[in-house]
C-alpha positions in Angstrom: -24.7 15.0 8.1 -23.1 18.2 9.3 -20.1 15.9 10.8 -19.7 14.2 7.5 -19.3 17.7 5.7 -16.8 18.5 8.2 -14.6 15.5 7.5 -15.0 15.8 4.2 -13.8 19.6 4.3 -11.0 18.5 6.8 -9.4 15.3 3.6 -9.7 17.7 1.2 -7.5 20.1 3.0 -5.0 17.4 3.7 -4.4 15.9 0.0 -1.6 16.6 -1.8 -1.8 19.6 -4.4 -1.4 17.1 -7.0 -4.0 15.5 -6.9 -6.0 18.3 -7.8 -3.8 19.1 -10.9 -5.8 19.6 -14.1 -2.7 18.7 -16.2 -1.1 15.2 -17.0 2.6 15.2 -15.2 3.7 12.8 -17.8 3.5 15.0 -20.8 4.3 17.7 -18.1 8.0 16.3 -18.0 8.5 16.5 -21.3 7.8 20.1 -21.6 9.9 20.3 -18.3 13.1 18.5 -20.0 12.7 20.6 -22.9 12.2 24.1 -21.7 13.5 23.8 -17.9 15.8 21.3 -17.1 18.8 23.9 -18.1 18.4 25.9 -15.1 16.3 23.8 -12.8 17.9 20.7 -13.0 16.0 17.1 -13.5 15.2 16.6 -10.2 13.9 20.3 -10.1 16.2 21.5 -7.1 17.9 23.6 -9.7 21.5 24.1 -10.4 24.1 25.7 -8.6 26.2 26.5 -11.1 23.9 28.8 -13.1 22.6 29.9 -10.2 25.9 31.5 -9.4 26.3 32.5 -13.2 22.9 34.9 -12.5 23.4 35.7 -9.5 20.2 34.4 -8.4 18.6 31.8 -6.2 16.6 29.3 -8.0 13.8 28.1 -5.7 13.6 24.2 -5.3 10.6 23.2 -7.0 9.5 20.3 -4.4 10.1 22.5 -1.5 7.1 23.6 0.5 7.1 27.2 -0.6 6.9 26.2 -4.3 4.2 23.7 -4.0 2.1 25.7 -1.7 2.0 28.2 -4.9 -1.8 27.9 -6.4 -1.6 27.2 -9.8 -2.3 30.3 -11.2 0.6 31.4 -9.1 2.8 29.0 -10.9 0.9 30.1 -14.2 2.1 33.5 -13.9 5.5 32.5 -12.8 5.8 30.1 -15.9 4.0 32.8 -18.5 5.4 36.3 -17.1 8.4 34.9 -15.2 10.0 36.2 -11.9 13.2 37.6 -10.9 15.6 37.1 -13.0 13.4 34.0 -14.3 12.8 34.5 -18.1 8.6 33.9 -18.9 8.7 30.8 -20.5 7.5 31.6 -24.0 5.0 29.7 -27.0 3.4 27.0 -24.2 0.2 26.2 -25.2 -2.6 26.6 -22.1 -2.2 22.5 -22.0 1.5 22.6 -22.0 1.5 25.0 -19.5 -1.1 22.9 -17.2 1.0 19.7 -18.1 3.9 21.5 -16.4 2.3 22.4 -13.3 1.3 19.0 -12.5 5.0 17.6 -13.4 6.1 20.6 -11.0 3.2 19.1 -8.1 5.0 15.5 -9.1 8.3 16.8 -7.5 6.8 17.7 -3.9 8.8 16.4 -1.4 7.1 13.4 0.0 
């Protein structure tokens, strides 16, 4: 019994983020297209060119450091913003959830 708690503890440490993602990563997108896509780019490794315009660095959202945010992590990036990262303003709690799992969708496989 004890060894099959074990291995159980040890899977769950070893699945992706996204599985665990409360929100739906389809309706996530959408809310990503809409309120993101301008500085982040589609394929969320975020673009250059505004970048430079900042003067900022604009994290790649499927790189390790991003995805090992917890999701209240990414909450508070998404709702209070960061850096020179505007919060993003009127998402509902579900829209806000949806976006996180799109955001786990992009992790580098």
């Amino acid at each position: 019994m004890k060894n099959t708690l074990l291995l159980a503890a040890a899977l769950a440490l070893t699945i992706s983020p996204s599985v665990f993602a409360a929100g739906n990563a389809e309706a996530g997108k959408t809310v990503y297209m809409k309120r993101c896509v301008a500085c982040h780019a589609p394929d969320g490794n975020g673009k250059e060119a505004v970048a430079k315009m900042m003067k900022a660095t604009i994290p790649p959202l499927p790189s390790k450091d991003v995805q090992a945010l917890s999701d209240a992590a990414m909450r508070k990036v998404i709702t209070d913003g960061k850096g020179k990262m505007k919060p993003v303003k009127n998402l509902s709690a579900s829209d806000t959830e949806n976006l996180i799992a799109f955001v786990r969708s992009l992790a580098k496989k």
